[in-house]
Backbone as CSV, one residue per row, in Angstrom:
resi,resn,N_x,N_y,N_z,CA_x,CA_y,CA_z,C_x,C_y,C_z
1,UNK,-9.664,-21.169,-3.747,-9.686,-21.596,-2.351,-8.433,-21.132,-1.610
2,UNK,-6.995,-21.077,-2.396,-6.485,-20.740,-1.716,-6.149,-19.043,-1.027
3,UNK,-6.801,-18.664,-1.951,-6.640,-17.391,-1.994,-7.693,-16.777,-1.243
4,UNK,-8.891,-17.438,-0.594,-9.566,-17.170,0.101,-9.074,-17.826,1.623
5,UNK,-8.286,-18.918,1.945,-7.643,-19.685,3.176,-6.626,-18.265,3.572
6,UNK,-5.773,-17.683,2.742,-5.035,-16.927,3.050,-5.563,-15.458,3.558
7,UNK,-6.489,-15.541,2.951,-7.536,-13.648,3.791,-7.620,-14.206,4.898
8,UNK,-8.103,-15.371,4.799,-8.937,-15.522,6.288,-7.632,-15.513,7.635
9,UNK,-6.711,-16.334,6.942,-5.723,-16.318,7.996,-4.862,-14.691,8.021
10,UNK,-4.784,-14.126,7.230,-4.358,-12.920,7.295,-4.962,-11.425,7.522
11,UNK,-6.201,-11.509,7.631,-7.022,-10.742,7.463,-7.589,-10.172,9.156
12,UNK,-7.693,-11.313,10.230,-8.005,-11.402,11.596,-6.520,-10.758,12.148
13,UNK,-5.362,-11.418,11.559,-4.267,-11.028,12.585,-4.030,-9.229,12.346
14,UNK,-4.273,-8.753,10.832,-4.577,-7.363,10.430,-5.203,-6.389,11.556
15,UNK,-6.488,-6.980,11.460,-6.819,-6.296,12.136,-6.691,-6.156,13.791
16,UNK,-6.152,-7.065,14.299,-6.105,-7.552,15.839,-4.555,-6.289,15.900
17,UNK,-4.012,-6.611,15.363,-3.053,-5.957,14.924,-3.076,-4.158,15.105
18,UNK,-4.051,-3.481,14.187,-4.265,-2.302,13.904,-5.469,-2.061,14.982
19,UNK,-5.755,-2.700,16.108,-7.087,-2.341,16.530,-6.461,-2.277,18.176
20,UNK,-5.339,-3.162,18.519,-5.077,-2.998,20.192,-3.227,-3.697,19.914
21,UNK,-2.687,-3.593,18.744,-1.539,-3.340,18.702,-0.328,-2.356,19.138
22,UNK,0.387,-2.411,20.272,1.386,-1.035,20.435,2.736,-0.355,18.895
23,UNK,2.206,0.860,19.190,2.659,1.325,18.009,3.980,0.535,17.747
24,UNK,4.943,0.043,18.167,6.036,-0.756,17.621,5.871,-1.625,17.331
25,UNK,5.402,-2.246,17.733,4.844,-3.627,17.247,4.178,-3.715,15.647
26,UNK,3.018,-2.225,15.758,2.997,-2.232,14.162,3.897,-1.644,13.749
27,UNK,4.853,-0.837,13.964,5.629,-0.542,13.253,6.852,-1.511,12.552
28,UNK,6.908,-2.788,13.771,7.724,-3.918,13.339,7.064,-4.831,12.275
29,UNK,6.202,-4.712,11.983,5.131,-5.624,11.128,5.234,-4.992,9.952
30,UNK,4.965,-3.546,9.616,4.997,-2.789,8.426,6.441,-2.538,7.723
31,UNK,7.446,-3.041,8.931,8.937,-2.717,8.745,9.142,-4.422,7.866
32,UNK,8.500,-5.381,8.508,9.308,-6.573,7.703,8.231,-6.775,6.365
33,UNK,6.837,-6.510,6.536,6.028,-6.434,4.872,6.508,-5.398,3.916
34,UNK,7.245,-4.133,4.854,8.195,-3.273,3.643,9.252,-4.254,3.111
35,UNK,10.098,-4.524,3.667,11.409,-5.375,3.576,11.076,-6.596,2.429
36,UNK,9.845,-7.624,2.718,9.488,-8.678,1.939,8.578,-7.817,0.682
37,UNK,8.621,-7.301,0.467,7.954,-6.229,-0.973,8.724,-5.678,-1.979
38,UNK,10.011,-5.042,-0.635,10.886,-3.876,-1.281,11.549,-5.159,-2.160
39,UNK,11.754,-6.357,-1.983,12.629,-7.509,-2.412,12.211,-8.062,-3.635
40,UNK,10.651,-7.983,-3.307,10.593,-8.890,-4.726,10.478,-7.271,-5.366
41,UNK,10.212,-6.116,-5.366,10.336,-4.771,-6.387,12.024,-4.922,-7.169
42,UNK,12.638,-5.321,-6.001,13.830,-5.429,-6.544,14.414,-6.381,-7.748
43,UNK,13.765,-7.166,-7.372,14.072,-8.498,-8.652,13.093,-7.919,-9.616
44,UNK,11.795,-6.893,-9.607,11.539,-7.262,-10.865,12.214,-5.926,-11.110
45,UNK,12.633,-5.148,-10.553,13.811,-3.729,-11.504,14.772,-4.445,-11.960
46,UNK,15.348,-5.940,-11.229,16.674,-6.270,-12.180,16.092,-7.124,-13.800
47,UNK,14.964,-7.314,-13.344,14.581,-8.496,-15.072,14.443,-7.030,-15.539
48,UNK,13.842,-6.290,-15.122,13.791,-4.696,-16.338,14.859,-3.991,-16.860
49,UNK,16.491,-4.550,-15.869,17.723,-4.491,-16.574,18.311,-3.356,-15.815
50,UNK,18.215,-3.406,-14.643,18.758,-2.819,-13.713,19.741,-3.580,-12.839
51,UNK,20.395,-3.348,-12.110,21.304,-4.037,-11.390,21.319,-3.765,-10.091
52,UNK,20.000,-3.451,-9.043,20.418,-2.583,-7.983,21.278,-3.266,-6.922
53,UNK,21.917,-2.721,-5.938,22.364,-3.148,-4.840,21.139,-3.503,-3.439
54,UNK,21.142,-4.808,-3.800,19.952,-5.037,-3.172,19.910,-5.157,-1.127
55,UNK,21.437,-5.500,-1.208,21.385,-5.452,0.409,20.960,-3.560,0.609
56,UNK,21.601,-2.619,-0.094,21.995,-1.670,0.427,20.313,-1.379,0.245
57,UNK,19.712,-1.144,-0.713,18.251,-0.707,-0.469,17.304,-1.359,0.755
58,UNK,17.628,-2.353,0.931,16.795,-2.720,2.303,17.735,-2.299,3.435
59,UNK,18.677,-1.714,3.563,19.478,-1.517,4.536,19.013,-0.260,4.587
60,UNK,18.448,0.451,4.035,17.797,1.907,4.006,16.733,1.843,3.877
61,UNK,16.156,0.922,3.904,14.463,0.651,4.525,14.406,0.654,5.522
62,UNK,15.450,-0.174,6.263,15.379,-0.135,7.632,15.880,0.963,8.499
63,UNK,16.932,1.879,8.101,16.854,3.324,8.376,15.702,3.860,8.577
64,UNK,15.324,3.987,7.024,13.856,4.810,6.616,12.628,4.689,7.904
65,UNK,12.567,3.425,8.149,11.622,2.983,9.603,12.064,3.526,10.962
66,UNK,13.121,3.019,10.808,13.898,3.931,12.300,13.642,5.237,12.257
67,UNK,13.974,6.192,11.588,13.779,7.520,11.706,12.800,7.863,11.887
68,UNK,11.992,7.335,10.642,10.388,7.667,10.813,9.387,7.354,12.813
69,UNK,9.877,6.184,13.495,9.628,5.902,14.244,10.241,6.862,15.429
70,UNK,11.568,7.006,15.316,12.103,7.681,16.832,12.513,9.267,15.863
71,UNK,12.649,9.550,14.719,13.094,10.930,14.779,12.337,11.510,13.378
72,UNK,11.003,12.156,13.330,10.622,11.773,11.662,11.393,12.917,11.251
73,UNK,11.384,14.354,11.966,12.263,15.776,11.706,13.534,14.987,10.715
74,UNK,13.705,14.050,10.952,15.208,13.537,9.673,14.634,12.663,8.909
75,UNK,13.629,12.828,8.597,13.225,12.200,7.224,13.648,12.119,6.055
76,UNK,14.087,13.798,5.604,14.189,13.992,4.039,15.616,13.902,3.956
77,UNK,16.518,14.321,5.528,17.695,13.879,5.384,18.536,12.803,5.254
78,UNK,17.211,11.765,5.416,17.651,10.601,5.754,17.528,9.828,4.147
79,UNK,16.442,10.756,3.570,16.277,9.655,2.159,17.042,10.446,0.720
80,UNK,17.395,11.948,1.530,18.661,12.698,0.539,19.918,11.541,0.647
81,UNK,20.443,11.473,2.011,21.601,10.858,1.992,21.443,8.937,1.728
82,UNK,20.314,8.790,1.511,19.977,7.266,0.971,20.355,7.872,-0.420
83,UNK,19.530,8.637,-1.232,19.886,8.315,-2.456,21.448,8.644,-2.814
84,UNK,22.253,9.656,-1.908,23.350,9.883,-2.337,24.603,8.441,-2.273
85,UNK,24.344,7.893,-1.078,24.630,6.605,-1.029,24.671,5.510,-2.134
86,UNK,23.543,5.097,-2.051,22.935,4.683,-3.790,23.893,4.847,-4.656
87,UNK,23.831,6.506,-4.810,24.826,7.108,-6.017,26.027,6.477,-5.965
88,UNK,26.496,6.882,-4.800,27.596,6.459,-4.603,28.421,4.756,-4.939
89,UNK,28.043,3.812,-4.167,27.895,2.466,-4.550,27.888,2.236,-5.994
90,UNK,26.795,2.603,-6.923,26.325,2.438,-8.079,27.291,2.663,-9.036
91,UNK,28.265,3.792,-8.882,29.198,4.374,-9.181,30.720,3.569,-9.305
92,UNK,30.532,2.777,-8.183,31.439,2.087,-7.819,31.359,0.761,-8.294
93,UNK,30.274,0.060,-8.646,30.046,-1.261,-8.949,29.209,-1.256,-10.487
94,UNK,28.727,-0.589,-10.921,28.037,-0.349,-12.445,28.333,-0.322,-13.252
95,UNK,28.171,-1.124,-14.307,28.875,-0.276,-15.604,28.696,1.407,-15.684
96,UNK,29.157,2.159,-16.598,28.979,3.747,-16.748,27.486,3.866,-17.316
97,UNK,27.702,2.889,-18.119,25.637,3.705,-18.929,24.409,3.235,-18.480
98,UNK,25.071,2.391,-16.949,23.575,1.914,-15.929,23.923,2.444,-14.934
99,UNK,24.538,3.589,-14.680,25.127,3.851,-12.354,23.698,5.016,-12.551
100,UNK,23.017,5.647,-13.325,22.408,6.546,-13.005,20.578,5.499,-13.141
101,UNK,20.420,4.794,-14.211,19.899,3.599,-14.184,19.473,2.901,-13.265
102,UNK,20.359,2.200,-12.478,20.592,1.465,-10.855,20.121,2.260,-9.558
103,UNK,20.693,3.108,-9.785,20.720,5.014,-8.293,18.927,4.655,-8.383
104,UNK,18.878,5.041,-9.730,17.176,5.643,-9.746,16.381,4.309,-9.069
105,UNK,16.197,3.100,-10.073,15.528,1.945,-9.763,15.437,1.894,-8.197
106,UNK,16.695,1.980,-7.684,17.143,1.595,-6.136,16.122,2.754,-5.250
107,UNK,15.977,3.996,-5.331,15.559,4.995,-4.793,13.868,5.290,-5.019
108,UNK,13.865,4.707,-6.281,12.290,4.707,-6.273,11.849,3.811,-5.273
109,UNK,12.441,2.745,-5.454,11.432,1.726,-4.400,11.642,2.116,-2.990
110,UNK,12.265,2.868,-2.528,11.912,3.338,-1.123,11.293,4.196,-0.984
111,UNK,10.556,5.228,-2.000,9.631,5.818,-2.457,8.388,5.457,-2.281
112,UNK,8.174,4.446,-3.375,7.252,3.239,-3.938,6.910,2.535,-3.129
113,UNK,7.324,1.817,-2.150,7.728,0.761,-1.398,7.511,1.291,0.272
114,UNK,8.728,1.617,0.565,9.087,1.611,2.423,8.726,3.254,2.813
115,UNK,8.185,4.477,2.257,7.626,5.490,2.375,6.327,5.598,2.920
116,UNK,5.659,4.757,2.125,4.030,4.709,2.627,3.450,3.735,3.668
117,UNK,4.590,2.192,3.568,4.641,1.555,4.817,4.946,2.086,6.392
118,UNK,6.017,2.951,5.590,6.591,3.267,6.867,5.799,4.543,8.084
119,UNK,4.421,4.752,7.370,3.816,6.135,7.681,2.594,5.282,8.114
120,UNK,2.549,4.325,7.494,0.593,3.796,7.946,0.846,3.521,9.391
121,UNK,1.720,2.367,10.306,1.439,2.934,11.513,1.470,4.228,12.584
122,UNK,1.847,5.291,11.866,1.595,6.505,12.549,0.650,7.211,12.511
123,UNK,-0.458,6.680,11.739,-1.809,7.174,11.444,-2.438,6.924,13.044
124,UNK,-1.953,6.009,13.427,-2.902,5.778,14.840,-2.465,6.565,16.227
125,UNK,-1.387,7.380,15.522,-0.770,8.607,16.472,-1.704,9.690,16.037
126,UNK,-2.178,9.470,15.412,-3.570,10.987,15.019,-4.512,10.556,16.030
127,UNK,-5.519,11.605,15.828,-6.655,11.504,16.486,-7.565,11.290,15.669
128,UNK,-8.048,9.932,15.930,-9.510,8.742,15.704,-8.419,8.084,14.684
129,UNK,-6.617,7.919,14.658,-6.217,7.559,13.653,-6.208,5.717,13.183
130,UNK,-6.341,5.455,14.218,-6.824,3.790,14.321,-8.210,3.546,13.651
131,UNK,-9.522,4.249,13.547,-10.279,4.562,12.768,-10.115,4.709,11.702
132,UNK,-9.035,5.448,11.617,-9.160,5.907,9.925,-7.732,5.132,9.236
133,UNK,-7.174,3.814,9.978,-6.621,3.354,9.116,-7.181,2.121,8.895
134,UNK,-8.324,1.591,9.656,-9.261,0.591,9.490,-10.179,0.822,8.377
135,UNK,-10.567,2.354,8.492,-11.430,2.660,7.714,-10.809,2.156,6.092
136,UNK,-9.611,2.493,5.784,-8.832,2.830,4.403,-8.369,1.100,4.175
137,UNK,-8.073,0.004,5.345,-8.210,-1.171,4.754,-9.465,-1.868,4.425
138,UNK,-10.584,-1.141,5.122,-11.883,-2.038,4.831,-12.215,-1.455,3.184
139,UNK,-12.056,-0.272,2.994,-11.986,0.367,1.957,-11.375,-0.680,0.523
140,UNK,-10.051,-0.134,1.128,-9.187,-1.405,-0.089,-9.939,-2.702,-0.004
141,UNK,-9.521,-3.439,0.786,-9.773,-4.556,0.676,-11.384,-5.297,0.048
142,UNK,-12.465,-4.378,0.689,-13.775,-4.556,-0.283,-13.514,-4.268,-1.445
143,UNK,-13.475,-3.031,-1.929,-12.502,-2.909,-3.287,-12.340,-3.763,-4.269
144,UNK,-11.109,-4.216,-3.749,-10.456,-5.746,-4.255,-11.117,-7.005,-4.922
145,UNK,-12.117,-7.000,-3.439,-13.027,-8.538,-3.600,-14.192,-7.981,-4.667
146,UNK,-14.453,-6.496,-4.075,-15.941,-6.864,-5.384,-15.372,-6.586,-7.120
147,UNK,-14.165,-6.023,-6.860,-13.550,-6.195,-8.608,-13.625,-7.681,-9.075
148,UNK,-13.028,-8.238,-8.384,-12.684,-9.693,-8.667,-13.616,-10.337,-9.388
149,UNK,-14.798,-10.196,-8.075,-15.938,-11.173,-8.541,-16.780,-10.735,-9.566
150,UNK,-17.490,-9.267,-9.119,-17.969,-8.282,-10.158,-17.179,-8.528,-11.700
151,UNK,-16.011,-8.188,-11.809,-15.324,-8.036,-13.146,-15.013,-9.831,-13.755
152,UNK,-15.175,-10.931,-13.192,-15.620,-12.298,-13.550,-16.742,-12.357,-14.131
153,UNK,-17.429,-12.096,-13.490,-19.014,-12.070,-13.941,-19.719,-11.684,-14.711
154,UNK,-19.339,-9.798,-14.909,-19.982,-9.229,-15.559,-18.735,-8.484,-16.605
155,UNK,-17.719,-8.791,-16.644,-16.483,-7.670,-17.042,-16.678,-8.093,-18.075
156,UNK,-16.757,-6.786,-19.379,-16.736,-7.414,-21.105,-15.851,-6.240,-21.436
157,UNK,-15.619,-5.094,-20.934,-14.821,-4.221,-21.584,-13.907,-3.570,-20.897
158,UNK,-12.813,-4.233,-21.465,-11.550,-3.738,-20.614,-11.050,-2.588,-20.698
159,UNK,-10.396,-2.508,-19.478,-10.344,-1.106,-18.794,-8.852,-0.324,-19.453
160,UNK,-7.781,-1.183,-19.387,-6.526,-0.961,-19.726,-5.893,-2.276,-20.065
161,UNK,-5.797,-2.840,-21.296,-5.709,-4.167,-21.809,-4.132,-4.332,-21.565
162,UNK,-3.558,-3.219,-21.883,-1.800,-2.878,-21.960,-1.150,-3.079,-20.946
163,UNK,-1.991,-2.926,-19.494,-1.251,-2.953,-18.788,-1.694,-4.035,-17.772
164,UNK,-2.882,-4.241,-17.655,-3.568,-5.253,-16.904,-4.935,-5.832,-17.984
165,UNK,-4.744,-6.844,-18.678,-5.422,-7.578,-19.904,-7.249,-7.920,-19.116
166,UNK,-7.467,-8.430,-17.744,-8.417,-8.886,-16.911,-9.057,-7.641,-16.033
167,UNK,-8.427,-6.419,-16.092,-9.372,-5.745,-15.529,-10.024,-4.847,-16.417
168,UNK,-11.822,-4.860,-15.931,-12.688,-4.161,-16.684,-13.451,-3.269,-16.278
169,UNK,-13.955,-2.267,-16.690,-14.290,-1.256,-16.562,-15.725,-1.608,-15.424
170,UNK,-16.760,-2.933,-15.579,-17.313,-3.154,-14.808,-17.053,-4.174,-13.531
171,UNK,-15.868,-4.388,-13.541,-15.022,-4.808,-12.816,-15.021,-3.376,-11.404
172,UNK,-14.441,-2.411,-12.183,-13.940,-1.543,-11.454,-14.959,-0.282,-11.205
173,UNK,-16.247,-0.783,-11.563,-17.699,-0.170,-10.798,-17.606,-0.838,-9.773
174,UNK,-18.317,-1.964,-9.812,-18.279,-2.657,-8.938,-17.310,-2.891,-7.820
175,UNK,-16.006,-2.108,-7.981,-14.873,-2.207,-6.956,-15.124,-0.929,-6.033
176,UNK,-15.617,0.474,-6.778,-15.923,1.787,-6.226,-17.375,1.568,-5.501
177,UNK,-18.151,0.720,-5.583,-19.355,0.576,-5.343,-19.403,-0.494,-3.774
178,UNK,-18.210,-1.603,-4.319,-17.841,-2.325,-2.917,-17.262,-1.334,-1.572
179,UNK,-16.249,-0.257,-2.285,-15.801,0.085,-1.177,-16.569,1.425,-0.507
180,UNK,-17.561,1.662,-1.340,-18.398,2.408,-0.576,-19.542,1.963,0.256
181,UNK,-19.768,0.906,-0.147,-21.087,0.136,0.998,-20.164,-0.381,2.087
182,UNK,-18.641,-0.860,1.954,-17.801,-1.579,3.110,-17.270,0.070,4.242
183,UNK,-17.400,0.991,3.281,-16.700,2.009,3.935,-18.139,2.514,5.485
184,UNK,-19.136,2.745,4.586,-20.528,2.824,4.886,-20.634,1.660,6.559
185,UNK,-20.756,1.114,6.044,-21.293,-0.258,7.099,-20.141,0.131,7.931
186,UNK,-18.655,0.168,8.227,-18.049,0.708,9.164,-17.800,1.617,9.780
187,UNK,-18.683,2.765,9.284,-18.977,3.930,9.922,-19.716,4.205,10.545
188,UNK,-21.204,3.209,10.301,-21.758,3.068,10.903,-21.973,2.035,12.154
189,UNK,-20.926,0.806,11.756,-20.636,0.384,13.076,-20.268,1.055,14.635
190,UNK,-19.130,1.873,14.075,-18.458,2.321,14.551,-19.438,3.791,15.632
191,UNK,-20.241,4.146,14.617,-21.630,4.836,15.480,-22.176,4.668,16.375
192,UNK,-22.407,2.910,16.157,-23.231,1.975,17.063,-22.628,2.103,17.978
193,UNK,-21.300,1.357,18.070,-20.713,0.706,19.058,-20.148,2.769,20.196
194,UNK,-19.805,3.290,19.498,-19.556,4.595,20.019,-21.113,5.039,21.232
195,UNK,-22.118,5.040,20.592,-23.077,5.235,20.765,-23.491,4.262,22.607
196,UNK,-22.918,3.121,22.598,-23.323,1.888,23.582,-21.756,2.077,24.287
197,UNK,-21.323,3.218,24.315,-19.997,3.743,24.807,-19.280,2.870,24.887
198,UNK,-19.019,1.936,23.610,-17.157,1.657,23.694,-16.348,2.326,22.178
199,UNK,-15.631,2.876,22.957,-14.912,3.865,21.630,-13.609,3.141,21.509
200,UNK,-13.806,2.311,20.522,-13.301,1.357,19.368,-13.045,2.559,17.772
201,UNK,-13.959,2.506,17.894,-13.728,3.377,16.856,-14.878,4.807,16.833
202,UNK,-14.695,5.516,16.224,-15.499,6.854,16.084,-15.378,7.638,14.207
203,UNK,-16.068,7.865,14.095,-16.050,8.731,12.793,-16.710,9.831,12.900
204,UNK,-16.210,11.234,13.069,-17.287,12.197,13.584,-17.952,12.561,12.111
205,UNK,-17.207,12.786,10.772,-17.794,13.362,9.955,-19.384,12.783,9.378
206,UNK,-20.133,13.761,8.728,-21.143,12.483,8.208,-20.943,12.253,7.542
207,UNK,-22.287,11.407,6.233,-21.998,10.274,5.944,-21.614,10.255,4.665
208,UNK,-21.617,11.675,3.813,-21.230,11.795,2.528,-19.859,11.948,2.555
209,UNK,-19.413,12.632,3.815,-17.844,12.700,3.268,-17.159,11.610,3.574
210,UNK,-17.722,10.119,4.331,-16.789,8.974,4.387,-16.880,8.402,2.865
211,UNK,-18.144,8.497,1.820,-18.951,8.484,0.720,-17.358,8.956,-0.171
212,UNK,-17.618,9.816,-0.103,-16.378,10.736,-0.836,-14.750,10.454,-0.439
213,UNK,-14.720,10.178,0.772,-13.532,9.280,0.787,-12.955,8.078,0.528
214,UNK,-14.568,7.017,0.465,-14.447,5.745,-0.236,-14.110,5.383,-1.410
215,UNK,-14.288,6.843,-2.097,-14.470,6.783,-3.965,-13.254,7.182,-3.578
216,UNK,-12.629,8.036,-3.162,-11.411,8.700,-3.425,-10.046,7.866,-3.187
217,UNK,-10.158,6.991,-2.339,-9.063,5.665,-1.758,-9.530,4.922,-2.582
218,UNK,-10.951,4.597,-3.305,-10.797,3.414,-3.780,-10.667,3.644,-5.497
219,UNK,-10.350,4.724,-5.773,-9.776,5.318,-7.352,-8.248,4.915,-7.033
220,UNK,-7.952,5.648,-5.899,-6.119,5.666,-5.882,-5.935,3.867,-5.791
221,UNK,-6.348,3.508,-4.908,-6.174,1.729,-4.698,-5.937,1.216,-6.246
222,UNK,-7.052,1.174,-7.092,-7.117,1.186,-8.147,-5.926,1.405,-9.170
223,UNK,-5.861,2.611,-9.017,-4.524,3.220,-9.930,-3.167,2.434,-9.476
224,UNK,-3.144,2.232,-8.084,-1.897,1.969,-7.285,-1.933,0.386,-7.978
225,UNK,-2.986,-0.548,-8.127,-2.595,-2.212,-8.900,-2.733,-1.671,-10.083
226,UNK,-2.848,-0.973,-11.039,-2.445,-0.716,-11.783,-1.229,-0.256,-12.334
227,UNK,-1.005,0.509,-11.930,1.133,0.719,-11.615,1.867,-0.098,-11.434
228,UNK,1.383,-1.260,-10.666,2.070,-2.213,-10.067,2.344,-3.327,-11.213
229,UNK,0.808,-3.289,-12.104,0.488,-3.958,-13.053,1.995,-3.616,-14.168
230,UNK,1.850,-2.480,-14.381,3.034,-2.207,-15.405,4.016,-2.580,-15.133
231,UNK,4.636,-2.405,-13.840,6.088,-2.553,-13.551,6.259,-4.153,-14.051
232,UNK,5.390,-4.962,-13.471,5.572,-6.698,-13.444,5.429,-6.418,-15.221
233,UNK,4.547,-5.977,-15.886,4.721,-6.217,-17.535,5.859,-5.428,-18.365
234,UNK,6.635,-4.677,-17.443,7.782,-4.127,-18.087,8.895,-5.174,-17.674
235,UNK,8.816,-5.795,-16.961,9.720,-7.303,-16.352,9.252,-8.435,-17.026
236,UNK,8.692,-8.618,-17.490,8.488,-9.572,-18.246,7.629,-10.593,-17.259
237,UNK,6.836,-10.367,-15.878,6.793,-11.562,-14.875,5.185,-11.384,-14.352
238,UNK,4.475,-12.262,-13.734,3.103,-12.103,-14.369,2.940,-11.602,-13.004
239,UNK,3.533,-12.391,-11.415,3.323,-12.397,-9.884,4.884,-11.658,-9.339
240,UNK,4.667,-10.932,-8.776,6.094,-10.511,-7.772,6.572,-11.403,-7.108
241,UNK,6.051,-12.088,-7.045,6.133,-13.195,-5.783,5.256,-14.650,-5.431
242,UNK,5.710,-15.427,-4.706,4.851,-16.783,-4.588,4.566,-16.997,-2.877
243,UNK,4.858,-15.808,-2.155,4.558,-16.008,-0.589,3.351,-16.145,-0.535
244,UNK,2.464,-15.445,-0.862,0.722,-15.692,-0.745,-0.066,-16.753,-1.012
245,UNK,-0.559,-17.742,-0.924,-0.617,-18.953,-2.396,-2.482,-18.114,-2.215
246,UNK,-2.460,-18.057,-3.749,-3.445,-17.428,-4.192,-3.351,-16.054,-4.271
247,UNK,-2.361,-15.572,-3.742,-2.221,-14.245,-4.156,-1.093,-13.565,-4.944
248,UNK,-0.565,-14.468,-4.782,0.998,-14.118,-5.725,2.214,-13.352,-4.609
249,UNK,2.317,-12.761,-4.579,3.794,-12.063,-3.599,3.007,-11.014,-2.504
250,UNK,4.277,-10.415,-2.038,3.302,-9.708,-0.763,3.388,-8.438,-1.835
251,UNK,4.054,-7.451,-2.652,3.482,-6.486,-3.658,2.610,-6.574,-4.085
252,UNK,2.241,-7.607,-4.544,0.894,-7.914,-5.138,-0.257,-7.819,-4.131
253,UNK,-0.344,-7.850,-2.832,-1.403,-7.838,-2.059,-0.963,-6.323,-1.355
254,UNK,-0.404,-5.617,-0.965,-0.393,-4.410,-0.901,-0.351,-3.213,-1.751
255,UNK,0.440,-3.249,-3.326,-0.028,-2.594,-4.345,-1.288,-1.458,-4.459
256,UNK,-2.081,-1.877,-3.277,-3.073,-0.606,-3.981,-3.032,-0.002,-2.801
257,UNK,-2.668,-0.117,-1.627,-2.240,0.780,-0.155,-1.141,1.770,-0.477
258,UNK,-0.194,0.947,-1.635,0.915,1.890,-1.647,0.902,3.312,-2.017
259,UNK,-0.585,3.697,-3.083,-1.111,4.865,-3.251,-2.291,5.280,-2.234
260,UNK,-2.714,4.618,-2.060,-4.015,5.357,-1.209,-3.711,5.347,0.142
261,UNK,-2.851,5.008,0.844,-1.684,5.620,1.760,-1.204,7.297,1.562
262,UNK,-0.740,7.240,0.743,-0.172,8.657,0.557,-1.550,10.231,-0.094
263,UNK,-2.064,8.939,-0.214,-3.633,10.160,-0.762,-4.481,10.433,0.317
264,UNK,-4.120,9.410,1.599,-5.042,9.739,2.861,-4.099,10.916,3.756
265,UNK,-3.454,10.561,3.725,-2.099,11.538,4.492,-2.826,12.615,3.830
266,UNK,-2.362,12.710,2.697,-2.669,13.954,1.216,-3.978,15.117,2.009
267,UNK,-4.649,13.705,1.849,-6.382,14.374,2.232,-6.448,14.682,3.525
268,UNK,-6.050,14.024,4.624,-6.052,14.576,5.701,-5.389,16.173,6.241
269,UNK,-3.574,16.155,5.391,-3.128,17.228,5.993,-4.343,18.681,5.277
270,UNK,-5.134,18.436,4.104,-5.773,19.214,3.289,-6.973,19.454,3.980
271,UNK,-7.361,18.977,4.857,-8.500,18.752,5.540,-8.133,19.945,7.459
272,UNK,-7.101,19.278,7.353,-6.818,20.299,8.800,-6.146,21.548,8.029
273,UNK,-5.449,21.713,6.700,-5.485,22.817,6.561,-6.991,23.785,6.474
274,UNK,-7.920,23.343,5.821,-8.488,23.916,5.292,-10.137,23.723,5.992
């Protein structure tokens, strides 16, 4: 129950959000769910025996957003001289046989973490990009729900016991199968409503390649709580976090955006190349 009280309340402001939100505004939203993520990533790199400097990595999250927002051309300069920073500090406060240890932990998660946040509201600076970042949460998020229930129900053979003990292979049919009927039904909304001229949303391609993009976000989604899965079992800790009640931390409820974020970018720039 609780974990269903919390979609509901979080799930409307999402989308109200991503649908007639001004780009700063999401960008201020994706800037503080980076920030409350990058935090608990951080505590579980220190139970894994790291030591990072935890102000300084969110202090370069919040760079990382700034740039990305008013200057992206300094992107790579901005996350060269983050990690050199890092270095630096680490160097200064570390023992010797953890400063390279610490650097890394610290730099992945702005990688991991405030990279792919920091890019989803600029999707709606594309064209139909508000579409297609609705499209990629209805995606996930069906996903999610029909693993859950699907892999309760019917799950007998697990998928990866090592790293996540509860997810099963018919679990995670049923998750590729959710997010293709959720992907489906919003494309075709989006037809409708285009069609009775209010352009809310639009999807020009047809209907196999949203088909093919559903499987393809909802493999990476997949992989992405799975990764996530390891890190928490290399920490010894079962939830990142206790902000969600019913969901465990806010990593834990974004975890599978954090890859299929970077696989839509992926697919898109591959798509106008080609």
């Amino acid at each position: 129950m609780k974990r269903i009280l919390t979609a509901v309340i979080l799930i409307p402001l999402v989308l109200v959000l991503v649908l007639w939100g001004p780009l700063w505004l999401q960008m201020l939203a994706a800037w503080i769910v980076a920030e409350l993520a990058l935090y608990e990533y951080l505590v579980l790199a220190d139970a894994s025996g790291a030591k990072v400097p935890r102000w300084l990595v969110l202090v370069c999250c919040a760079l990382l957003f700034a740039v990305v927002y008013w200057e992206p051309a300094f992107l790579l300069a901005t996350l060269g001289t983050s990690a050199l920073v890092l270095l630096g500090v680490c160097s200064l406060r570390s023992p010797m046989e953890r400063i390279l240890h610490d650097t890394a932990a610290g730099f992945f998660g702005l990688i991991y973490v405030a990279l792919p946040l920091a890019f989803a509201p600029m999707l709606t600076g594309l064209e139909n990009g508000t579409s297609l970042l609705l499209f990629l949460l209805v995606v996930v998020w069906a996903g999610d729900i029909a693993a859950l229930y699907v892999g309760r129900s019917l799950g007998r053979h697990r998928m990866a016991p090592r790293l996540s003990p509860k997810k099963t292979w018919e679990g995670a049919a049923g998750s590729v199968v959710g997010s293709v009927a959720a992907g489906l039904g919003i494309v075709l909304a989006g037809s409708r409503l285009y069609r009775h001229g209010i352009e809310l949303l639009f999807y020009a391609q047809p209907w196999w390649y949203w088909v093919g993009m559903a499987i393809l976000l909802n493999v990476a989604a997949q992989i992405g709580d799975l990764l996530e899965s390891a890190i928490k079992r290399g920490a010894g800790i079962k939830d990142s976090g206790t902000l969600l009640p019913g969901h465990g931390g806010v990593l834990d409820r974004i975890d599978a955006l954090l890859l299929a974020l970077p696989v839509l970018w992926y697919a898109l720039l591959l798509r106008q190349a080609y």
